[in-house]
N, C-alpha and C positions, 0 to 999 in steps of 0.2 A: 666272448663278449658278455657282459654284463647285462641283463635284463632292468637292475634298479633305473625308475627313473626321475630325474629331478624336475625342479617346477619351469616350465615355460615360462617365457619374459612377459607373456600376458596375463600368468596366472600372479607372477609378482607387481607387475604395475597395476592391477586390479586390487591386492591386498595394502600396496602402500597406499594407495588413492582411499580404503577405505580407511586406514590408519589418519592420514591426513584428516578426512571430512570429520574422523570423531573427534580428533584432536581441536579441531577448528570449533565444533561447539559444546566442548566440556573447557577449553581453557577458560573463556569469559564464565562459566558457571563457578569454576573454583575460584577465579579472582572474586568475584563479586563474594563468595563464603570467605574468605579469607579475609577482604574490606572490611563484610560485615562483623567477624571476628573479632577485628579492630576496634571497630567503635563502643560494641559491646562491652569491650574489657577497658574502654576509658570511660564509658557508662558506670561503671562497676566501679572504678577507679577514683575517679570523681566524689562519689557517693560515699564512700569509706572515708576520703582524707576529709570532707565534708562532715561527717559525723565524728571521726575523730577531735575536730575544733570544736563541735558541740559539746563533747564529752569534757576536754581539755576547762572549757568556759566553765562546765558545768562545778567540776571539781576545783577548780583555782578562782572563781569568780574573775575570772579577765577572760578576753578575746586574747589573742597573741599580738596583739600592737601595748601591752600595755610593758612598764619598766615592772623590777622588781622591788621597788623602792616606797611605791607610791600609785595610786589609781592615776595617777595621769599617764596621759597620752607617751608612746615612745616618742623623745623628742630627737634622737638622732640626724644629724642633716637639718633637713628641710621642713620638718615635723613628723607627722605621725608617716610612717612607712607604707606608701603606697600596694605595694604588691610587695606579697613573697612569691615564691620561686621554692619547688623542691630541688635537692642537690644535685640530682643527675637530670642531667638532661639541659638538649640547645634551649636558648632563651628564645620563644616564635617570634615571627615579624611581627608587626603592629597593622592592624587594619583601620577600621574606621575612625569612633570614636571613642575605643578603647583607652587610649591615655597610655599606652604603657611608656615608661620614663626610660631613658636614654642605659640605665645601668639600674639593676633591682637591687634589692635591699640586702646586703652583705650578708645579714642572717637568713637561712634556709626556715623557711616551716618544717624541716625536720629536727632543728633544734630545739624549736617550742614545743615541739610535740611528742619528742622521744626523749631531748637529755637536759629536761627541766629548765630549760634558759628564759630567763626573766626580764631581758630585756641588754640595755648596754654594759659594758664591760663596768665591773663595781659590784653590780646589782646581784644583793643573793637571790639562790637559788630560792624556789617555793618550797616551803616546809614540807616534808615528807604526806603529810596529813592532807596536803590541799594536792599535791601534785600526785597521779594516783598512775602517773604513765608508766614505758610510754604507750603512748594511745595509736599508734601506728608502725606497722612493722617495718622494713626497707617501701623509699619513696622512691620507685625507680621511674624513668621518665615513662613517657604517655606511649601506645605504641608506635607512633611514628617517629621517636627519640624528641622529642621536648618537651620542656619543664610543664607542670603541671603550677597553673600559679593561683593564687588566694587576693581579693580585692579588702584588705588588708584594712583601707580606708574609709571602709562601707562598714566596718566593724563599729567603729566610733561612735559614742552612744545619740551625739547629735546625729550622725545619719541619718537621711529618709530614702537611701539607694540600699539596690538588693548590697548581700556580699554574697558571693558565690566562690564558689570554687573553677576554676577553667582547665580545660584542653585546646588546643588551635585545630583541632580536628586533623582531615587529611592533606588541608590545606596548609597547614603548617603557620598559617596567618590570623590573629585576633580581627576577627571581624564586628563583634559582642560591642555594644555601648558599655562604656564603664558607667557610668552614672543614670541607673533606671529606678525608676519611685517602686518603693515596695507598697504602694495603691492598688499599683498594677501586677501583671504577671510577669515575669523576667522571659525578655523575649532574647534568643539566643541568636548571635548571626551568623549567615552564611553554616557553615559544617562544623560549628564550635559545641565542642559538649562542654556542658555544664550543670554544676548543682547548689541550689541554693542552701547557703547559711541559714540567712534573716533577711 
């Protein structure tokens, strides 16, 4: 007869039970690091493709709504291009009174901003001199997988609204007024990260 002995059925339902109880309050500790993860890196996110358009202005004299042709407005469509859109990533819902248009603007703000694009098809490229890009490395989407979009139309030198850069947060929904006075401070809604332009 064997002398080793193994664990009783109390000594195991005692170690699972404490298994369980820690599991029960370290899960919500690691979600909430993980959320906050999140937002942090479209905090981050944000703020770089934001300063990249500053940079881009800075060196071409245009915002990224203008043609290559001429200081006026891109007239494509409907006029000046309400929102871009980087290339990867779902387009968010629409919440409030964001505005976002039924279909965004064919060109990506990764083309203004990485492969010199000047606006509609015709229009040259920006002289080597003024376009100094590109000013952004891969635009991958926001961490919850959608686009990261630019208020395009708030660029527009009539404007008196912010232009910012957005995320839809964890909601996945613009909840953000599109049209807010740059008098005031850009209030963001609901769980929308965002960074001002102008």
């Amino acid at each position: 007869m064997s002398k080793d002995k193994g664990f009783t059925l109390i000594e195991l339902a005692v170690v699972l039970a404490i298994i369980a109880i820690l599991a029960a309050i370290l899960t919500p500790l690691v979600t909430n690091y993980i959320d906050q993860a999140r937002v942090t890196r479209a905090q981050a996110d944000v703020r770089t493709i934001a300063d990249a358009v500053k940079l881009y202005q800075r060196d071409t004299g245009r915002y990224p709504i203008y043609d290559g042709a001429s200081n006026y407005p891109n007239t494509v469509g409907t006029g000046i291009q309400v929102i871009f859109g980087t290339s990867s990533g779902t387009t968010p819902s629409n919440g409030g009174g964001f505005g976002l248009p039924a279909a965004l603007a064919t060109t990506t703000l990764d083309a203004y901003l990485n492969n010199n694009y000047s606006g509609p098809a015709g229009n040259a490229p920006f002289p080597k001199a003024a376009f100094r890009g590109p000013y952004l490395g891969s635009v991958d989407s926001d961490p919850w997988g959608y686009k990261y979009l630019l208020t395009a139309v708030n660029l527009a030198p009539a404007s008196t609204s912010h232009a910012f850069i957005i995320s839809a947060g964890p909601n996945n929904t613009i909840d953000t007024t599109l049209a807010q006075n740059t008098g005031v401070p850009l209030v963001a809604g609901g769980d929308d990260v965002v960074s001002v332009i102008k």
